[in-house]
Structure formats: C-alpha cells, structure tokens
LODRENDO-505506 format. One record per residue (C-alpha): x, y, z; residue number from 1. Coordinates in nm, 3 decimals, padded with zeros to 5 digits. Example, Ala and Ser with C-alpha at 12.3 -4.5 7.8 and 13.67 -1.06 7.14 Angstrom:
# residues 2
+---------+---------+---------+-----+
:       x :       y :       z : pos :
+---------+---------+---------+-----+
:  01.230 : -00.450 :  00.780 :   1 :
:  01.367 : -00.106 :  00.714 :   2 :
+---------+---------+---------+-----+
//
This chain:
# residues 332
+---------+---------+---------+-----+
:       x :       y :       z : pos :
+---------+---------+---------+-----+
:  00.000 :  00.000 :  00.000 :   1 :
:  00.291 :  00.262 :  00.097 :   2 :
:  00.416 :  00.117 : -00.263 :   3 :
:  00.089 :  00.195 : -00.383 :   4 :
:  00.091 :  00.553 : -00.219 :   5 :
:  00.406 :  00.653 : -00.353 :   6 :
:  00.369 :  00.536 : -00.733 :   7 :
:  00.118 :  00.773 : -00.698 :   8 :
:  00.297 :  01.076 : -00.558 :   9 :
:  00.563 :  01.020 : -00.810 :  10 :
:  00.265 :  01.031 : -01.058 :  11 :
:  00.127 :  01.286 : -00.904 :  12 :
:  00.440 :  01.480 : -00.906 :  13 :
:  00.521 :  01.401 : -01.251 :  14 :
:  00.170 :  01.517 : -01.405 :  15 :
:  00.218 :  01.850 : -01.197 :  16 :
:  00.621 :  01.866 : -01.341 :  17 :
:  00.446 :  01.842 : -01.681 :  18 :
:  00.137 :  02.066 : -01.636 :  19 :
:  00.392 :  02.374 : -01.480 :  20 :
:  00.626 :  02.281 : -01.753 :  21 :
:  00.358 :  02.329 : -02.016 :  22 :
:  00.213 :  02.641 : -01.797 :  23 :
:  00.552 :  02.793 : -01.837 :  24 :
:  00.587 :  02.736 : -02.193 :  25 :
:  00.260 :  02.860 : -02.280 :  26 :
:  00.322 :  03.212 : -02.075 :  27 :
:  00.654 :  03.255 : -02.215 :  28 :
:  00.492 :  03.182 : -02.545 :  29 :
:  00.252 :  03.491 : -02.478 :  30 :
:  00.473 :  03.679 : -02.351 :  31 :
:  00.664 :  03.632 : -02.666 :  32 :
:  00.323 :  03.703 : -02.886 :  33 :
:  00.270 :  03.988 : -02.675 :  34 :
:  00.554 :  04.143 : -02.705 :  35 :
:  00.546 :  04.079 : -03.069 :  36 :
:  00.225 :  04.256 : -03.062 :  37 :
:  00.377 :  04.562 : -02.920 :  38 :
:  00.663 :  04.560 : -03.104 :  39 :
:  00.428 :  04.549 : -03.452 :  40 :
:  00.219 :  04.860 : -03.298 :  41 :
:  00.541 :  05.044 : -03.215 :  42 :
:  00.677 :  04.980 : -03.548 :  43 :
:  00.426 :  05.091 : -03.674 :  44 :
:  00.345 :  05.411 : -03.479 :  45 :
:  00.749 :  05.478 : -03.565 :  46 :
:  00.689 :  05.400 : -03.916 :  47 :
:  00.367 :  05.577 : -03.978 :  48 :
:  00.199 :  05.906 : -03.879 :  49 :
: -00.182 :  06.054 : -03.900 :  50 :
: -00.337 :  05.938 : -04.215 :  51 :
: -00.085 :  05.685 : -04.290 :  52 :
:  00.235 :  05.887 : -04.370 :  53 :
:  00.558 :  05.777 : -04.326 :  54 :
:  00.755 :  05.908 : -04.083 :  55 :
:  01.049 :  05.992 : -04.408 :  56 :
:  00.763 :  06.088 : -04.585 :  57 :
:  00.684 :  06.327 : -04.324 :  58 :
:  01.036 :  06.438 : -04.267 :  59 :
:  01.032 :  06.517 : -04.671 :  60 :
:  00.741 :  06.712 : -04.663 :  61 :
:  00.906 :  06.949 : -04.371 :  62 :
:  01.238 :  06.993 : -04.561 :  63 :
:  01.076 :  07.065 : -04.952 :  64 :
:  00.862 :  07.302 : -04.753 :  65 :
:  01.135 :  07.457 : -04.567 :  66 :
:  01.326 :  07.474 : -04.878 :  67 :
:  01.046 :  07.660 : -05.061 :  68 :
:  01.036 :  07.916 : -04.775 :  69 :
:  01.353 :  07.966 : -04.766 :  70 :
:  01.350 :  08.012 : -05.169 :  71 :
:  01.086 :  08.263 : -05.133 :  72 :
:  01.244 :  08.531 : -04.855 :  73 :
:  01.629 :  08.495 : -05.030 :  74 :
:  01.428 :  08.624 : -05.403 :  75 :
:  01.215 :  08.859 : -05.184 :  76 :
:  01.564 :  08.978 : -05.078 :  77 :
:  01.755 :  09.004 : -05.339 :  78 :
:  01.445 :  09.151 : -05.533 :  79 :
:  01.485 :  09.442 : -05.266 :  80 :
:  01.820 :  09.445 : -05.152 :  81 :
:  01.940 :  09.485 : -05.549 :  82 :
:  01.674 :  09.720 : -05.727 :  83 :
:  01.782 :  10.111 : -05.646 :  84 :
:  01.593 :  10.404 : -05.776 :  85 :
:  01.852 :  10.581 : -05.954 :  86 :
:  01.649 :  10.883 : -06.001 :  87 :
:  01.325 :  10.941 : -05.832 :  88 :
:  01.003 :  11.179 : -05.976 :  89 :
:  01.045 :  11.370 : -05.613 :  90 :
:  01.387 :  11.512 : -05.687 :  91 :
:  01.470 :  11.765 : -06.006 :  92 :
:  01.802 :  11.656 : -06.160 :  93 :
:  01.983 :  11.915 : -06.366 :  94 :
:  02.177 :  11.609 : -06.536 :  95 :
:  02.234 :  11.247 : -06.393 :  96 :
:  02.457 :  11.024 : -06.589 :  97 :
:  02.580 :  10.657 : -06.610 :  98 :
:  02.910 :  10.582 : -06.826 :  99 :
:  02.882 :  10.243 : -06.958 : 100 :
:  03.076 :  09.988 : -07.154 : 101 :
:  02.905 :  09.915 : -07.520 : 102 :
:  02.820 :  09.582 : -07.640 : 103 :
:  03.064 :  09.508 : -07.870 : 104 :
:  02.818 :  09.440 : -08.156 : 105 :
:  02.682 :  09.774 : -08.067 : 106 :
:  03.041 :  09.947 : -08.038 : 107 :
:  03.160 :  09.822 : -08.371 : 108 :
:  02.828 :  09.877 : -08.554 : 109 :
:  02.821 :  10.276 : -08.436 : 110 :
:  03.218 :  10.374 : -08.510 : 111 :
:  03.158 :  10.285 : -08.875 : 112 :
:  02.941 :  10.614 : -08.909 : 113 :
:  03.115 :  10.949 : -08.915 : 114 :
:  03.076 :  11.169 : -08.655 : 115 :
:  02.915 :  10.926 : -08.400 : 116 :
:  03.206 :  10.704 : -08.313 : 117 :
:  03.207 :  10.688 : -07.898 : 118 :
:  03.483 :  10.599 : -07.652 : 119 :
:  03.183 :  10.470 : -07.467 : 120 :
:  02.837 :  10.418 : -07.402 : 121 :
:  02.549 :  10.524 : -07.104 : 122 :
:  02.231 :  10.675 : -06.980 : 123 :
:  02.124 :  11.001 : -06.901 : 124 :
:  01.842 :  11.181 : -06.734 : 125 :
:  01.753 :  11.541 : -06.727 : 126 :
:  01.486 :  11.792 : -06.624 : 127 :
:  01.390 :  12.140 : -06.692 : 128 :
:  01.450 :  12.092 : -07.073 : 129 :
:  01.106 :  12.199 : -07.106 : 130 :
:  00.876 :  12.427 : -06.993 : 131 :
:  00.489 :  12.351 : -06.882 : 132 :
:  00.276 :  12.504 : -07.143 : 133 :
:  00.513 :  12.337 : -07.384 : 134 :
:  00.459 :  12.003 : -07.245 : 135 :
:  00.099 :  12.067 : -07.216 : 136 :
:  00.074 :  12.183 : -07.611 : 137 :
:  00.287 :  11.833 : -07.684 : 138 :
: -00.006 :  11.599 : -07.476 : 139 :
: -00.294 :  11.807 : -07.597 : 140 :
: -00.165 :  11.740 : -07.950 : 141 :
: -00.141 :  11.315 : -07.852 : 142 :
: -00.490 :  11.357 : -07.682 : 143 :
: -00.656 :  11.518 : -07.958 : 144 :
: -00.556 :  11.178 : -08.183 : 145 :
: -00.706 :  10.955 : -07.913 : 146 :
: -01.069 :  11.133 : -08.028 : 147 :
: -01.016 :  10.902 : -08.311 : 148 :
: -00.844 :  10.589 : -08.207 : 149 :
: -00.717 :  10.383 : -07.909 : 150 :
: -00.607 :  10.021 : -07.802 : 151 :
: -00.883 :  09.796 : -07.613 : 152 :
: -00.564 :  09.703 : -07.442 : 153 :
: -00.325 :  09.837 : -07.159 : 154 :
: -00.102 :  10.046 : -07.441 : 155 :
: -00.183 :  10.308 : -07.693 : 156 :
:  00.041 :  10.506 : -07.917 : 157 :
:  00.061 :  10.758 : -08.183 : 158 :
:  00.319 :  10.799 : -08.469 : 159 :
:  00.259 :  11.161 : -08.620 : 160 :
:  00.541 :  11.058 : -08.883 : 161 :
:  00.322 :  10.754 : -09.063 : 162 :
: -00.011 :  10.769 : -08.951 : 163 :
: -00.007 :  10.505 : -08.698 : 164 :
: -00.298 :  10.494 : -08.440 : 165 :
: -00.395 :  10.215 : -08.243 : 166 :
: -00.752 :  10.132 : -08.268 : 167 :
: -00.879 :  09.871 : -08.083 : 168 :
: -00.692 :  09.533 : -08.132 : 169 :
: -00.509 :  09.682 : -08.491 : 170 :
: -00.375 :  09.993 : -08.619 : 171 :
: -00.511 :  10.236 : -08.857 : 172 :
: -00.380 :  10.531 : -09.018 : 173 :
: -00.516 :  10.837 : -08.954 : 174 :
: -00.335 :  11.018 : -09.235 : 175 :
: -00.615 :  10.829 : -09.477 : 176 :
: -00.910 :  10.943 : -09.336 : 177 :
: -00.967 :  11.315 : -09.499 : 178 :
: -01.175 :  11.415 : -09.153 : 179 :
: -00.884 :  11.357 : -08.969 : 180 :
: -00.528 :  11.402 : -09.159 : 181 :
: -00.469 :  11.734 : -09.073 : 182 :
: -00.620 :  11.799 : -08.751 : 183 :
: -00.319 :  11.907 : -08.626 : 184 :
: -00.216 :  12.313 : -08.677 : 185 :
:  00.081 :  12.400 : -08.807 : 186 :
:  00.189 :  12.568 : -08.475 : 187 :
:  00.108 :  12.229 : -08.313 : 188 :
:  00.317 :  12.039 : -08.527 : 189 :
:  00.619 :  12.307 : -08.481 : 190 :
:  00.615 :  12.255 : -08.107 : 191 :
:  00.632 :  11.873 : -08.157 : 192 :
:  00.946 :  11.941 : -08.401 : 193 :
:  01.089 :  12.195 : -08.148 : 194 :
:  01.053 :  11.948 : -07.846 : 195 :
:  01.240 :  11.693 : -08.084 : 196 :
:  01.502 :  11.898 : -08.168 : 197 :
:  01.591 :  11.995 : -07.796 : 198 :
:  01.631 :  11.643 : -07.730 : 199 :
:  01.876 :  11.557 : -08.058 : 200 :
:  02.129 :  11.878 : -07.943 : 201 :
:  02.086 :  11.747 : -07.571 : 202 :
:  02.192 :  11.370 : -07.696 : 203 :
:  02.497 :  11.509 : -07.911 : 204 :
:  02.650 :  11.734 : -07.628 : 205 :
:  02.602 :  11.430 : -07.358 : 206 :
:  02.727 :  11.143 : -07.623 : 207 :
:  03.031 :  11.399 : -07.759 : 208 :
:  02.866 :  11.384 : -08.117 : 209 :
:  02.955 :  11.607 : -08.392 : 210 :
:  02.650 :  11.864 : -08.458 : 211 :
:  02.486 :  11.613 : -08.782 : 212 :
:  02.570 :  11.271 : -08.680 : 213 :
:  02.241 :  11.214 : -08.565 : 214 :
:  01.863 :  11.210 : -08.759 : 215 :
:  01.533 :  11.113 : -08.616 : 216 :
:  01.433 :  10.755 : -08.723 : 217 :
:  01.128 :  10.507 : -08.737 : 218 :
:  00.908 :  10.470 : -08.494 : 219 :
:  00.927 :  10.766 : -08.294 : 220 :
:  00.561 :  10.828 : -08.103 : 221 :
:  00.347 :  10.918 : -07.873 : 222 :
:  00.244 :  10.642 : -07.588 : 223 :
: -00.024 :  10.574 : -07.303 : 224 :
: -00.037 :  10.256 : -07.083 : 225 :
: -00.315 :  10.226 : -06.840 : 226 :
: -00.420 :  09.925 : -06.646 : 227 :
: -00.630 :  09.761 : -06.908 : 228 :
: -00.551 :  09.392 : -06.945 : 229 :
: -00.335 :  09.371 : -07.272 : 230 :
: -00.563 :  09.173 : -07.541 : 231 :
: -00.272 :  09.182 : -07.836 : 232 :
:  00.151 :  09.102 : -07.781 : 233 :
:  00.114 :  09.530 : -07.874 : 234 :
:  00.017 :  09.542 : -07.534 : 235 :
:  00.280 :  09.389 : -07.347 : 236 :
:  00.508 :  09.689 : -07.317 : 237 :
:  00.664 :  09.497 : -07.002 : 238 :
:  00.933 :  09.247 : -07.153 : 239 :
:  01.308 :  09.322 : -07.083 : 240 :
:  01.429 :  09.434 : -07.426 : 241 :
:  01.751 :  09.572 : -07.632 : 242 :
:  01.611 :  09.868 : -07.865 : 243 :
:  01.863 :  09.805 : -08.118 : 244 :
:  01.735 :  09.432 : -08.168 : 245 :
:  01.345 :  09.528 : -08.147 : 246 :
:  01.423 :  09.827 : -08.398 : 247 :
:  01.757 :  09.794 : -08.597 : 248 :
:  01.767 :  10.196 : -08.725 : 249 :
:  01.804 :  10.259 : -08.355 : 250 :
:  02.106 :  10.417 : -08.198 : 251 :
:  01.979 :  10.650 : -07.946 : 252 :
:  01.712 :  10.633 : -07.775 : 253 :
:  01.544 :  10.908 : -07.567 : 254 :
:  01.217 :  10.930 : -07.380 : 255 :
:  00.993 :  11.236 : -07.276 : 256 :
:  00.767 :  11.213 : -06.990 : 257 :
:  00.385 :  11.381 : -06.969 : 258 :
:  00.320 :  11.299 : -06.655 : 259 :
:  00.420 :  11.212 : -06.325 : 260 :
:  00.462 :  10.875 : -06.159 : 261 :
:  00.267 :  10.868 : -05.807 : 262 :
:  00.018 :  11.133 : -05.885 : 263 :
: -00.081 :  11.050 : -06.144 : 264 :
: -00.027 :  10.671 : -06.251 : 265 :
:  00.095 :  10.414 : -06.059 : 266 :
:  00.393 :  10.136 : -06.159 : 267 :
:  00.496 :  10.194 : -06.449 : 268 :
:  00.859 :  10.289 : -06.365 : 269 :
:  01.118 :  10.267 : -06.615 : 270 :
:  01.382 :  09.986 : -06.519 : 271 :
:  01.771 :  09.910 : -06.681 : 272 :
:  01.874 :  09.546 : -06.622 : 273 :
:  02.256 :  09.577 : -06.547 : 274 :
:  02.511 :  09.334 : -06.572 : 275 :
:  02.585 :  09.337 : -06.257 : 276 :
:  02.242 :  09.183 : -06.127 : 277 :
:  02.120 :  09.545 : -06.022 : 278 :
:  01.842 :  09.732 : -06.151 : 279 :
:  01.875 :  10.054 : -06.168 : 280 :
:  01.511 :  10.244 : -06.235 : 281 :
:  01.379 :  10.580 : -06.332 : 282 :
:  01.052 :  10.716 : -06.219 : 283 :
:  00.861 :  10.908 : -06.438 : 284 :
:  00.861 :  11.349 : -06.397 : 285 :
:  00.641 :  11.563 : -06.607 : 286 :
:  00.939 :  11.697 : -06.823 : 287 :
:  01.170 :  11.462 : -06.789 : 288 :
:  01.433 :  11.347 : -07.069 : 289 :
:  01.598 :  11.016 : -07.063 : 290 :
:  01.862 :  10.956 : -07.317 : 291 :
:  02.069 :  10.644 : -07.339 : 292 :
:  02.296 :  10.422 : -07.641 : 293 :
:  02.011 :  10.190 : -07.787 : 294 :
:  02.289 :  09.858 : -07.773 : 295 :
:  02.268 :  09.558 : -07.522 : 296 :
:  02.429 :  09.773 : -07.251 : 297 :
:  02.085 :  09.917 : -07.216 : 298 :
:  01.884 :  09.606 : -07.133 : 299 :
:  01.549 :  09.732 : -06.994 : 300 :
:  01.160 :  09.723 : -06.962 : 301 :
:  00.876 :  09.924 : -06.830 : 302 :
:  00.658 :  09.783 : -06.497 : 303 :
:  00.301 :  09.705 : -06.553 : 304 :
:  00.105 :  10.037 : -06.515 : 305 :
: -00.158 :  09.935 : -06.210 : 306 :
: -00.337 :  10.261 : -06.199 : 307 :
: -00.354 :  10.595 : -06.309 : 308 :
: -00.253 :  10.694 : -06.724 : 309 :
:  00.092 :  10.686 : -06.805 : 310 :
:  00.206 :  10.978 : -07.049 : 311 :
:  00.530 :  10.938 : -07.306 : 312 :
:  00.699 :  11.042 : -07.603 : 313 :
:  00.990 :  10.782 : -07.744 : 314 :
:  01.184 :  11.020 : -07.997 : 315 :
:  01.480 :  10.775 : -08.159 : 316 :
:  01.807 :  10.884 : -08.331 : 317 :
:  01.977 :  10.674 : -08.571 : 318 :
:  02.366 :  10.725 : -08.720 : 319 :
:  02.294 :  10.567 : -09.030 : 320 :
:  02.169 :  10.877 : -09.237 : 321 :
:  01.967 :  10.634 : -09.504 : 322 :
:  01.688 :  10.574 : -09.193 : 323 :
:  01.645 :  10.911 : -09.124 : 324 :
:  01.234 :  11.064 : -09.176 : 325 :
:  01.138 :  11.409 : -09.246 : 326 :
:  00.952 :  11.561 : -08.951 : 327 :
:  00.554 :  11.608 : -08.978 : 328 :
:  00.393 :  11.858 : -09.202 : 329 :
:  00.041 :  11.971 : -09.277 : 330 :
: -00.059 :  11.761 : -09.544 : 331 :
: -00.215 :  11.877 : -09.858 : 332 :
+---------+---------+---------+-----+
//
C-alpha cells in the first residue's frame, strides 16, 4: 500500500512537473506574442503618422517646404536688396549720368558712321529741358488723336510721322481718313518738331557727337499705358528688351515724360537690367528726358502700369543717315 501511495505521488508529481512545464511554456509563449504585438504597434506608430504617412515621408514634406520658404524670402531679398531708384520723380536733376561699356556688336556697328564714333556708351536723365505750357501743347496734341483711335488694351500710341494709331486690337492710319489728316495746326506740329530737336542737341552734347551725326528715325511716337488687361503682344510693353534688336535703325534712344509717376499713374517705372544683377530704375517726372545708347548695354523694360494713365513720347536717333524721316507737315 505505501508502494501503492508513492507510485502515486511520483505520478502525481510528474503530471504537476508536466502541467507547470507546459504552464511555463505557454506564458513565455505569450509573452513572446505579446511582445510581438507591441513591437508590430510600435513599429508601426514609428513608421507611420496621421493618415498613414511615413515618418520619411513626413520628414520630406518638412524639408521641400522649408526649402520653398527659404527660396521665397532669399528672391524677396535680393528683389529688394538689389533694385535702387537711380532717379526718383520727387527730386529735379539738372543732369544724372551713367558711363557704360558698349556691347561690342553695338560698339563696332556705331564707329563705322562718321561723326558718332564713342569711346563709350550710357544713360542720361535730365529735367527742366522743357517748360509747362510746352509740355501741355505736346499731350494736348497726342490727346486730340485719341478722339479718333485707341487700343482695347493696356497700351496706346501715336506715330505723327506715318499715320499710326492704335484702334482697338489693330492699327489704322489716320493720315487716310480726310476728316482727320490734318487735324493738327501747323503751330502744333512746330512745337512737336521743337521738343524733338531739344532732345537731338541734348543727346549730341552728352554722347560727344559732332552737330549732324544724328537724324530722327522710325518709330518715334506718342504712348499711353493704363491698367487695361493687354488683349494683343502690342500690349505687353513689359518684356526686358535691347532697342537696337526690337528696332535695328536705332542708336539712341530718348524718352519724354507727360506725366508724373505717383500722382498720377501708378507702376509703371522705367527699369535698366545691369550686368551686374542690379536694376537701376527711373521714375517718371512731367518733363523729364531720358537719353541712353540703344545697344545691349541698355537692357530694360517698363513695370506694368496698375493705376492711373501713363504719359510718353519715345523720340529715336539713328547714325545711319539712309533711316532718317522728315519731320511732320500739314498735309495737302
């Protein structure tokens, strides 16, 4: 019986070995799957963010948007920090000047005519050429030619030498039209030839020419830029440009302001590109003259007009003698 009794301990004993053995091995086997569990979930809270981004993807998104930022304030920057208004409508300049090396295309091409051969190229500005009632007679004479003609877009102009008119998206010639070839007076006419002829002798003493090297060429007119959206390539006065690849009879080009930036129109500042990554701009003065070489040294555009009317004469000179045009006359 005690034999009996302790067979069955040792059974005993053995089932309960077993049963703890298998306990053991089942919690460590949950333990395992548990922490397998947590591992997946922590993998995947590491590997994943809201809406199921990846963490990289995450970190990506931060830096390209960093990077952008960063892209926008160094142009907002250099946008300010290298623009300068080289001569503003709220001072009255007697003469401001900027020497300039030519383009060589533009150096070699102007030495071949006599009397206009330059060490040099630039830009000059100057006020009090003109007087007011002058400059008044010289805008009433563009104005009246708007009664019978102007652009549906942001820029109009006027060429008293051929006719030209814009009229809404095309040009016409106002010459043709028997109403309206000579509405301007002979006195009217002589004040636009006088105002033209200031500016020539002004553009030979500042460019050292000799008294005839220069004549008046094609197109020289009248312009006004408003806001209007532009609604023909006409319109977009705004593109940097090189006058002496738009118009190839140009070798001087001068401008003559009818009005005055901030008062009276807003934008619409004239700005040189310069080679060295500065632009240099002018702001508009009722009276104003700007006078510069027409070559690739002069690289330069006019801002958008947002507001306001914009007021202009471009009068161009040319070297080359065979360009020249005869100035306006009452026609028969």
């Amino acid at each position: 019986m005690i034999s009996d009794l302790k067979q069955r301990n040792s059974a005993t004993k053995s089932a309960l070995k077993q049963s703890t053995s298998e306990s053991s091995k089942k919690n460590v086997s949950d333990v395992s799957d548990e922490k397998k569990t947590a591992n997946s979930k922590e993998d995947g809270k590491k590997k994943f963010r809201p809406m199921g981004i990846k963490k990289e993807d995450q970190l990506w998104s931060r830096a390209v948007l960093m990077t952008g930022v960063l892209v926008i304030v160094i142009v907002m920057k250099w946008r300010k920090t290298n623009e300068i208004t080289w001569v503003s409508q709220q001072e009255t300049v007697a003469k401001a000047k900027q020497p300039l090396i030519c383009s060589t295309a533009f150096h070699e091409e102007i030495n071949k005519f006599e009397g206009c051969a330059i060490k040099q190229c630039g830009r000059f500005v100057m006020d009090g050429l003109f007087q007011e009632d002058q400059l008044n007679t010289l805008l009433g004479i563009f104005k009246k030619g708007l009664q019978f003609g102007h652009s549906s877009g942001g820029a109009s102009i006027l060429d008293l030498h051929s006719g030209a008119l814009s009229k809404g998206e095309r040009f016409i010639n106002i010459f043709s039209n028997p109403e309206t070839k000579n509405i301007w007076s002979e006195s009217e006419l002589a004040s636009y030839i006088n105002a033209k002829e200031t500016i020539r002798q002004a553009v030979i003493e500042n460019f050292g020419l000799q008294l005839g090297a220069i004549h008046l060429t094609s197109p020289t007119f009248f312009s006004r830029m408003t806001d209007n959206p532009a609604k023909t390539v006409h319109d977009e006065y705004w593109h940097p440009h090189v006058d002496k690849e738009t118009y190839e009879t140009f070798h001087f080009t001068s401008l003559l302001y009818l009005s005055d930036y901030g008062s009276e129109f807003q934008g619409g500042r004239f700005v040189f590109v310069d080679g060295d990554n500065m632009n240099r701009t002018v702001e508009p003065r009722k009276g104003r003259v700007s006078m510069f070489t027409s070559g690739g040294e002069n690289l330069h555009y006019v801002e958008k007009v947002t507001g306001g009317t914009r007021y202009a004469i471009t009068i161009a000179f040319t070297c080359d003698a065979q360009h020249a045009i005869p100035d306006p006359h009452v026609r028969n």
